[in-house]
C-alpha positions as CSV (number, residue, x, y, z in Angstrom):
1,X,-21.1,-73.1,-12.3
2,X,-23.2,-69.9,-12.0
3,X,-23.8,-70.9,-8.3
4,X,-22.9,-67.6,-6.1
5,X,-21.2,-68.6,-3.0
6,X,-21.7,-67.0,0.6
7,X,-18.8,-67.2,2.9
8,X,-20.2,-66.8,6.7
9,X,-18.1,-64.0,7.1
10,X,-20.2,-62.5,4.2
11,X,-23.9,-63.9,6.3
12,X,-22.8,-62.6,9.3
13,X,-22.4,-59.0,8.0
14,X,-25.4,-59.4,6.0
15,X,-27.3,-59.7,9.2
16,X,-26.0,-57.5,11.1
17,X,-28.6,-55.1,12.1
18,X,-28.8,-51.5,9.8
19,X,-28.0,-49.5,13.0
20,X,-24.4,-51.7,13.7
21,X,-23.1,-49.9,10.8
22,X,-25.3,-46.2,11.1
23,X,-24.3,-45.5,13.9
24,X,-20.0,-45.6,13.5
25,X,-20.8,-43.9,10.5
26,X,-22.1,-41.0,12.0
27,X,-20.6,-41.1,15.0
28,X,-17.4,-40.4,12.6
29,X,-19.4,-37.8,10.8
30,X,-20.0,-35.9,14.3
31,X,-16.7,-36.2,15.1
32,X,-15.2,-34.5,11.8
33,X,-18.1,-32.1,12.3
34,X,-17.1,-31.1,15.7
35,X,-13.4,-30.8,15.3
36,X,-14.2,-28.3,12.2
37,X,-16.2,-26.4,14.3
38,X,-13.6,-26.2,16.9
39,X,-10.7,-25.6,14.5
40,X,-9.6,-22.1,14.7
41,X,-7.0,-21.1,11.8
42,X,-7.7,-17.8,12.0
43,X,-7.7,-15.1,15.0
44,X,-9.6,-11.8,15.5
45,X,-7.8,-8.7,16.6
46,X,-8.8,-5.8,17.8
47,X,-6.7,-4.1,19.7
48,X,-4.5,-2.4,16.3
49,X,-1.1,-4.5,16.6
50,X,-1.2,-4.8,13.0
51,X,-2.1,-2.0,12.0
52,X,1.6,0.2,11.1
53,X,-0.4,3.3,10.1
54,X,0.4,2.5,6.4
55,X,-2.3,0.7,4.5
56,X,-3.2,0.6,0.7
57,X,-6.5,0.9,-1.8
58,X,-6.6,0.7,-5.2
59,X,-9.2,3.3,-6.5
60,X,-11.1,3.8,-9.5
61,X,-10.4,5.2,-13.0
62,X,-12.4,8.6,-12.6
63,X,-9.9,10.1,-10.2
64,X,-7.3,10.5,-12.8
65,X,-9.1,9.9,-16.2
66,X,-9.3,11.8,-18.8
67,X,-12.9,13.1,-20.5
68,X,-12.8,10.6,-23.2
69,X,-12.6,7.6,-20.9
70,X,-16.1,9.1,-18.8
71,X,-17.9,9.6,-22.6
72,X,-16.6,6.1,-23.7
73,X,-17.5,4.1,-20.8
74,X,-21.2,6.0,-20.6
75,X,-20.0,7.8,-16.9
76,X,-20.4,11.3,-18.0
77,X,-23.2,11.0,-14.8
78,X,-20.2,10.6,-12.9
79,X,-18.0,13.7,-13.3
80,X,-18.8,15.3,-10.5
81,X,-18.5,12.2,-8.3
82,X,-14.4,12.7,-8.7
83,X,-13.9,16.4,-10.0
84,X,-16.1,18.1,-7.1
85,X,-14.0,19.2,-4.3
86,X,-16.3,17.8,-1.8
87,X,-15.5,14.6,-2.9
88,X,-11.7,14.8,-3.2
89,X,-12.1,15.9,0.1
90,X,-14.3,13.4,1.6
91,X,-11.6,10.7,0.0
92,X,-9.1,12.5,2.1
93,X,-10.9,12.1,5.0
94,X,-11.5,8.5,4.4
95,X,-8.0,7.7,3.4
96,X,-6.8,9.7,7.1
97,X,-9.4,7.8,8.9
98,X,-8.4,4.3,7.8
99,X,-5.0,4.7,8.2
100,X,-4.3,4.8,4.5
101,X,-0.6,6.4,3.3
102,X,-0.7,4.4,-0.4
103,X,-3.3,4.5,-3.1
104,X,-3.4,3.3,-6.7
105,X,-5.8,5.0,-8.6
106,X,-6.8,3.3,-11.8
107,X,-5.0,4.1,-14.9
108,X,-5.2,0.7,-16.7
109,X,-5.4,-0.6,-19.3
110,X,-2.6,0.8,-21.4
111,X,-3.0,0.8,-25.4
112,X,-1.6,-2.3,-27.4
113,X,1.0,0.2,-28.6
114,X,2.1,0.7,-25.5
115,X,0.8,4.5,-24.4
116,X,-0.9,4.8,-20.9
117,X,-4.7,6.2,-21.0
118,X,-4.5,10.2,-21.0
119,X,-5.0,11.7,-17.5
120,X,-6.9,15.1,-17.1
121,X,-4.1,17.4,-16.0
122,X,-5.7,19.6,-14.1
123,X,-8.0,17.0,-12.1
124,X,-4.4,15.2,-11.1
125,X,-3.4,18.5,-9.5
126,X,-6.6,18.8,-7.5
127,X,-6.7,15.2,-6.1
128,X,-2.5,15.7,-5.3
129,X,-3.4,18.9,-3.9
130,X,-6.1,17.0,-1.7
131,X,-4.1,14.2,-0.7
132,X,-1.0,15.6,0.3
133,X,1.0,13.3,2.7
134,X,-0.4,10.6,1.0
135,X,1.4,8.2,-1.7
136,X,-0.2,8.3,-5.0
137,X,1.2,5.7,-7.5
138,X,-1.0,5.7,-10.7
139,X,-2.2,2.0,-11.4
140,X,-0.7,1.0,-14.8
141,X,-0.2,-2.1,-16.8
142,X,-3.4,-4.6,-17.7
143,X,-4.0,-8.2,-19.9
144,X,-0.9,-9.8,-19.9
145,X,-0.8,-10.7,-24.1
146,X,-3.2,-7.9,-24.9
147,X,-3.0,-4.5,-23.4
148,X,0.6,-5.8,-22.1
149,X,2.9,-7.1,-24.4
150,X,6.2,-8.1,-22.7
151,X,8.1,-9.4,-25.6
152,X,7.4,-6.5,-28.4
153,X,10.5,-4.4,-28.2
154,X,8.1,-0.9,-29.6
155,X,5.2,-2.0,-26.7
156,X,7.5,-1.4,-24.0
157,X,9.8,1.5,-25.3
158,X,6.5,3.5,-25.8
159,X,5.3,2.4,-22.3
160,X,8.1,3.1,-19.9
161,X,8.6,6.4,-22.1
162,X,4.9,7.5,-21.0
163,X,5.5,6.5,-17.6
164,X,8.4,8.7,-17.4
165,X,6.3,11.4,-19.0
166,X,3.7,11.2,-16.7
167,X,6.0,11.2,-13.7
168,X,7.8,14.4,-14.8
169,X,4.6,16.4,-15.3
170,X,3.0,15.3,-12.1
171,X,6.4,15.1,-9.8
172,X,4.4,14.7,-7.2
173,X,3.4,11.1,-7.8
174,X,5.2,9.1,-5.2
175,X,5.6,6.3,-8.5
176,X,4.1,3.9,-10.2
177,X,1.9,0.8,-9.2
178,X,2.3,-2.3,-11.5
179,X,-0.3,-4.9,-12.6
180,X,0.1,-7.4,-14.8
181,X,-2.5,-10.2,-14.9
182,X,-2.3,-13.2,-15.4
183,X,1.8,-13.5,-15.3
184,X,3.2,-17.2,-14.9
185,X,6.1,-17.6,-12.3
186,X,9.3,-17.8,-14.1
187,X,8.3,-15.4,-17.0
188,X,11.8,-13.9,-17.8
189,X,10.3,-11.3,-20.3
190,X,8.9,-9.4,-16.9
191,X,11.8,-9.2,-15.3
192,X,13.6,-7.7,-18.1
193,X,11.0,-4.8,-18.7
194,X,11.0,-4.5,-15.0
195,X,14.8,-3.4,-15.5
196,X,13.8,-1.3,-18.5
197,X,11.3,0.1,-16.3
198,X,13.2,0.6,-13.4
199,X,16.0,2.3,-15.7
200,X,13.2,4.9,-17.3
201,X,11.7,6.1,-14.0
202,X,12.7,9.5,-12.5
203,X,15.0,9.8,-9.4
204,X,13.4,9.0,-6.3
205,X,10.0,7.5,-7.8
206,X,8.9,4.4,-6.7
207,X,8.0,1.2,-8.5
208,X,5.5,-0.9,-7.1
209,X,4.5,-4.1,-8.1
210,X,0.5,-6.3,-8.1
211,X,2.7,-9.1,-7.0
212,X,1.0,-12.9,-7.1
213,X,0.5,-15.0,-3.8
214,X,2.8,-18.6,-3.4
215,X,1.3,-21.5,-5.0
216,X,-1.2,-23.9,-3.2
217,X,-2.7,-27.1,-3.8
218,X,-6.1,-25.6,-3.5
219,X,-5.9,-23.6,-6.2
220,X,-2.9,-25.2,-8.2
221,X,-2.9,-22.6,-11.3
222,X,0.8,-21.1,-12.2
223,X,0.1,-18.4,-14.4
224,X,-1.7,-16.5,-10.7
225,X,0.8,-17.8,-8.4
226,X,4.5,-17.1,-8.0
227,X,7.2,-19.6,-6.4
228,X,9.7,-17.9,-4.5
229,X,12.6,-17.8,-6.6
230,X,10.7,-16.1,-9.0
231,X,8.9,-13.6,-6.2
232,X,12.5,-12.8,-5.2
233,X,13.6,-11.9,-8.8
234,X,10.8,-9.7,-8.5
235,X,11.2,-8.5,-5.4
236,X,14.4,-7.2,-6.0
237,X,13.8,-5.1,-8.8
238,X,10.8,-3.0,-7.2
239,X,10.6,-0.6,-4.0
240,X,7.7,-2.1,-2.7
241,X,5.6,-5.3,-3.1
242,X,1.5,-5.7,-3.1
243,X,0.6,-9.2,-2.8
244,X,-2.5,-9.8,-4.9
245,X,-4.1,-12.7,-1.7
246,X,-7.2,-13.5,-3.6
247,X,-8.7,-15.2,-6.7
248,X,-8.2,-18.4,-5.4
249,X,-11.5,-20.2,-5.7
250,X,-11.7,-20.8,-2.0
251,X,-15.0,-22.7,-1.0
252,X,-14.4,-23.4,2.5
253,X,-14.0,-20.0,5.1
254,X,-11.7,-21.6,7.5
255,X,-9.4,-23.3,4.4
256,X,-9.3,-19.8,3.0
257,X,-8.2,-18.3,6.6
258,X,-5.5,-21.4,6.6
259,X,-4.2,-20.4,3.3
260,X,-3.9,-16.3,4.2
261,X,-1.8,-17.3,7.2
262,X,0.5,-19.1,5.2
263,X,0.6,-16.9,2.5
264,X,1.4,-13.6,5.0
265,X,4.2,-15.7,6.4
266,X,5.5,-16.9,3.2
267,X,5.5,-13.6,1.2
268,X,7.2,-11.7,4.2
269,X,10.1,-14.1,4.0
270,X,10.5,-14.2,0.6
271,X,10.2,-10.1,-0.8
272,X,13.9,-9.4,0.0
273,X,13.2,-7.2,2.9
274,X,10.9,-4.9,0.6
275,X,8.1,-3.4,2.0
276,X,5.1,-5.4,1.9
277,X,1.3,-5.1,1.4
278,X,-0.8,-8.0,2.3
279,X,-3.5,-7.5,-0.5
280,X,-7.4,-7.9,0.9
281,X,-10.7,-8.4,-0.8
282,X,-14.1,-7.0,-0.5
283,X,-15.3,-7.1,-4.4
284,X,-17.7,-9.0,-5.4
285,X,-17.3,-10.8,-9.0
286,X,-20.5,-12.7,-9.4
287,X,-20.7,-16.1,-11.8
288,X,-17.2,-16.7,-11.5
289,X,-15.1,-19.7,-10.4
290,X,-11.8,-18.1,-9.2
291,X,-13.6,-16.1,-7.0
292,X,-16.4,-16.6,-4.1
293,X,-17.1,-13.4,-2.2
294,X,-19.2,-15.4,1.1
295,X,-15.9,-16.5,1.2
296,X,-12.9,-14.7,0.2
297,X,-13.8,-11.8,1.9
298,X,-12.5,-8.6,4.0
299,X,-13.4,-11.0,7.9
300,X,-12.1,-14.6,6.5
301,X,-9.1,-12.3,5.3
302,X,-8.1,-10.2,7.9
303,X,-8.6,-13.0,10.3
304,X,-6.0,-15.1,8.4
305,X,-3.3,-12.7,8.1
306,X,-4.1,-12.1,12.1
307,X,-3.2,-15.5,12.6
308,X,-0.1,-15.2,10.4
309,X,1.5,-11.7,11.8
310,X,0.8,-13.6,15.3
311,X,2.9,-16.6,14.9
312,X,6.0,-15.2,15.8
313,X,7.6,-11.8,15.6
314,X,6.6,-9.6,12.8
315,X,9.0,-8.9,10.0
316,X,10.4,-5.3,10.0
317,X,9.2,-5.1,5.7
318,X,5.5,-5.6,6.9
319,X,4.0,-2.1,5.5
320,X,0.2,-3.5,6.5
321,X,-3.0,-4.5,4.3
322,X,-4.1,-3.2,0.9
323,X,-7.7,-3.2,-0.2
324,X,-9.6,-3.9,-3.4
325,X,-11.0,-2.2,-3.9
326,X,-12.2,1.2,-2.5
327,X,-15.3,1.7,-5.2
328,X,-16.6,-2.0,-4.0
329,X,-16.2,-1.3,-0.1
330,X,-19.0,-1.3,2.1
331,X,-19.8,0.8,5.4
332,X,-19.9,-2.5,7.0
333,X,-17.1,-3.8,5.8
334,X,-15.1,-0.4,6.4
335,X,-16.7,-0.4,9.8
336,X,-15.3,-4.1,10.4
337,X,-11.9,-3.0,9.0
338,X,-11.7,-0.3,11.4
339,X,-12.9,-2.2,14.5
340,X,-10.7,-5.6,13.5
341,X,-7.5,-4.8,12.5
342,X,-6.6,-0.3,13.1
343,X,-4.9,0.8,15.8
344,X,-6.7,2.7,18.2
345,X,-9.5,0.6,18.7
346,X,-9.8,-0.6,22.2
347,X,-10.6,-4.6,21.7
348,X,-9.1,-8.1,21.7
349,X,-7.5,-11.2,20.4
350,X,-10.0,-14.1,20.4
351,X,-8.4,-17.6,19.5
């Protein structure tokens, strides 16, 4: 008793030199090292084969807003950042030379009672009258339990009644862009307001929906991820679908590129032949966990739905990319959209 006993199997290993069992185990580590390296989820385009001539941005509040929301929010510095001409303008120009036909200026978050933020009149007309030929689709919705109240019969008679409102004094709003957030797949209480909604818009307007991107066991969270029954449900009930392809808490570049080829696939199949825009970052959130900008960014993005749209022919309901958001876009990284991904740009494909 309380004698410890060495088999020789156990002595022989014990002296085995240090470097007999190093050296494997590095070896190994090299190897995984190297095949990372030489792993290539994602592919860089240049030569504009993705690029239909029909991309989306979500834009900021100011372009619609109303006075009280640039004295509440301490902007008033920022009037003439939105209501000069110039710069109505000069978003024209941007939108024209990025090969942008959608945008979804801000107009979240709506009131717990349901009414939409008020909208200066006048300004609407001047940025319509500035982007003519381009869709504008007022951003609406917000916190999904707050702002948004899906079940509260009053909530969403006074918010599809504002909706139609607004449509009918601005005609010239192409529709409406949804966003609902967070929104768990199988909520049954969205697709019935999506009816209601549907039911309170104006001939010909469009509804478009901040649609969530397949689940993933990277990021295995339901309440930002839709399966695809419940994508379909939604699909069906909109005109066009924006897939929201961030937020995931990617760590890892090449994983993140992995995951936006899948999800570029998966989505095209599974929105009902709607149109479809594959949504792109290029915020930054800092001190968050669901987001990491080194990573989830416009190049790891781009590359991955590149590597998607190029895995066999692309579906006829692929509309293009969207970005969020226009307020946090860089030169560089608008220099990088236009040089890897729109059409016109002489370039390559590099595996």
């Amino acid at each position: 008793m309380g004698t410890n006993y060495v088999t020789p199997k156990t002595r022989t290993f014990l002296k085995r030199p240090p470097w007999r069992t190093l050296v494997p185990g590095i070896t190994l580590l090299l190897v995984l090292w190297c095949a990372y390296l030489l792993w290539r989820p994602g592919l860089d385009v240049r030569d504009g084969r993705h690029d239909r001539g029909q991309n989306g941005l979500w834009l900021a509040h100011g372009w619609l807003g109303a006075d009280d929301w640039f004295f509440r929010n301490g902007k008033t510095n920022e009037f003439s950042k939105y209501r000069d001409p110039q710069k109505i303008q000069g978003l024209s120009e941007r939108l024209r030379r990025y090969h942008i036909k959608d945008v979804f200026p801000h107009l979240c978050p709506a009131e717990p009672d349901g009414h939409l933020p008020q909208v200066d009149d006048a300004q609407v007309e001047r940025v319509l009258d500035g982007l003519a030929g381009i869709r504008v689709m007022p951003w609406i919705g917000g916190p999904n339990g707050g702002n948004v109240r899906l079940t509260n019969g009053k909530w969403r008679s006074a918010f599809t009644n504002d909706v139609s409102a607004l449509l009918r004094a601005h005609p010239r709003f192409a529709g409406v862009h949804l966003n609902v957030e967070p929104l768990p797949t199988g909520d049954t209480n969205f697709l019935g307001f999506l009816d209601q909604l549907r039911s309170a818009l104006p001939e010909g307007k469009l509804l478009s929906i901040a649609a969530y991107p397949p689940p993933t066991r990277w990021h295995p969270y339901p309440d930002v991820h839709w399966d695809e029954n419940y994508f379909g449900e939604v699909a069906r009930r909109c005109d066009q679908v924006v897939v929201m392809m961030y937020d995931a808490g990617q760590r890892i570049p090449k994983f993140y590129q992995l995951l936006m080829a899948y999800w570029t696939q998966e989505v095209l199949n599974w929105s009902c032949g709607k149109p479809v825009l594959l949504g792109i970052p290029t915020y930054e959130d800092p001190g968050v966990e669901y987001h990491h900008p080194d990573v989830e960014n416009i190049t790891n993005a781009l590359m991955g739905v590149h590597r998607g749209l190029s895995a066999k022919a692309v579906p006829t309901n692929y509309q293009g990319v969207a970005i969020y958001a226009d307020w946090e876009t860089s030169e560089a990284e608008w220099n990088f959209f236009q040089n890897h991904f729109l059409r016109g740009e002489r370039g390559h494909a590099t595996h």
